[in-house]
C-alpha positions in Angstrom: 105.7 -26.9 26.9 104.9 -27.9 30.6 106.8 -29.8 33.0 107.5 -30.2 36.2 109.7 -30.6 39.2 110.1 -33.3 41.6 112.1 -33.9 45.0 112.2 -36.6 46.7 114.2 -36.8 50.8 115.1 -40.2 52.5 116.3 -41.4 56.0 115.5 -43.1 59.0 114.5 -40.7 61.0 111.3 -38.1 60.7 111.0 -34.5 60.1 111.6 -32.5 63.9 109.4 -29.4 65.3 112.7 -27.5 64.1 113.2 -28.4 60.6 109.7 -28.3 59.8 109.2 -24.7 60.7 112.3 -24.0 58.8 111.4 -25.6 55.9 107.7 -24.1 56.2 108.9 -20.7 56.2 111.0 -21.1 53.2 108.3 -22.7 51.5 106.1 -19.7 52.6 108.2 -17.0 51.5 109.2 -18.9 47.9 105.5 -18.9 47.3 105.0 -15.2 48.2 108.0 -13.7 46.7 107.0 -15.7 43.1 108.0 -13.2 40.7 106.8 -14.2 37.5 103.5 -12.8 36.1 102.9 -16.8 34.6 102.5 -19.6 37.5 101.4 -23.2 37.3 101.4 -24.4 40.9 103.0 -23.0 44.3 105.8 -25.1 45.6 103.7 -28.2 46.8 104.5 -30.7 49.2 103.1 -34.3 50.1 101.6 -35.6 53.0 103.8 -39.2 52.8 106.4 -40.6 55.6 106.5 -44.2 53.9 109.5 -46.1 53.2 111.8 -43.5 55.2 110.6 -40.7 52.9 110.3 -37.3 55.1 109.7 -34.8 52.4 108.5 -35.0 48.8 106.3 -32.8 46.1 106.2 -31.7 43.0 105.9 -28.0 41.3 104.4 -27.8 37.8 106.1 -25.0 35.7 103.7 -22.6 33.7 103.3 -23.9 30.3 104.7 -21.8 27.8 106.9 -22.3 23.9 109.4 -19.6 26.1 112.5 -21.9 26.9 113.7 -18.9 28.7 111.1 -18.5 31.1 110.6 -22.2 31.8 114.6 -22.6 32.8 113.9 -19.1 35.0 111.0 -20.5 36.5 112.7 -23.6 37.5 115.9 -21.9 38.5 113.5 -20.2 40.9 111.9 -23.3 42.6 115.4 -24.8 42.8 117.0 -21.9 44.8 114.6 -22.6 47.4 114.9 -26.4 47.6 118.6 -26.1 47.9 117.9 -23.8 50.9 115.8 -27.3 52.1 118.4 -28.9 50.8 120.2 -27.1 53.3 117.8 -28.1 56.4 117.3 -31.7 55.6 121.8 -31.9 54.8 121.9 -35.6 56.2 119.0 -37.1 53.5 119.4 -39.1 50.3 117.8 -36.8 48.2 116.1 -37.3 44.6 114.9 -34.5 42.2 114.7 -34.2 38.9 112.6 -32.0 36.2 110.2 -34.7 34.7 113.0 -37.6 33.8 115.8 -35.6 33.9 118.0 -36.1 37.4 119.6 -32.9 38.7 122.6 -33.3 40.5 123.7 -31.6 44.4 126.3 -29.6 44.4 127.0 -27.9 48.6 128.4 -24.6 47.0 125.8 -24.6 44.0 123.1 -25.9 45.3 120.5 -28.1 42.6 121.5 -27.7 39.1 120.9 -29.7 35.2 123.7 -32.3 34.7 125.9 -30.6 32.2 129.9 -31.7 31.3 130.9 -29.0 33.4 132.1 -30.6 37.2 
């Protein structure tokens, strides 16, 4: 099974020198410190500023029939967008894994909507 992960950050005004070396070295060092022997993609990001959008991408998981590693994978990719997350606080953000919209939490960071709050 192969899927992938999207993110999506909005607002009026663009990315400064400051956040985008921040978010550049986090990029960097997710991509480095990968530690799964099976990778689709590194953690990508688009070139697009329209309609107030300052950062977006997408990062294709390895396909694989191992649930496990899929939802470890992923885990992985969303530890380091919650540390962009984290950079970019004051943006309307959207990311999800294919349809599915994850949901923000400050203490947890990006996680799958479950029942628990």
């Amino acid at each position: 099974m192969s899927c992938s992960l999207y993110y999506t950050a909005k607002r009026n005004i663009s990315l400064t020198d400051t956040e985008n070396k921040y978010i550049n070295n986090i990029i960097e060092e997710c991509n480095s410190k990968y530690p799964f022997s099976e990778k689709a993609e590194d953690f990508c990001v688009y070139d697009t500023t329209e309609n107030g959008i300052i950062f977006s991408g997408s990062t294709k998981l390895p396909y694989t029939d191992n649930f496990e590693l899929s939802f470890e994978v992923c885990e992985y990719w969303l530890e380091y967008l919650t540390e962009i997350t984290k950079v970019l606080h004051d943006c309307q953000w959207n990311v999800s894994l294919d349809d599915v919209s994850l949901i923000y939490s400050k203490s947890t960071g990006w996680r799958f909507p479950t029942d628990k709050k």
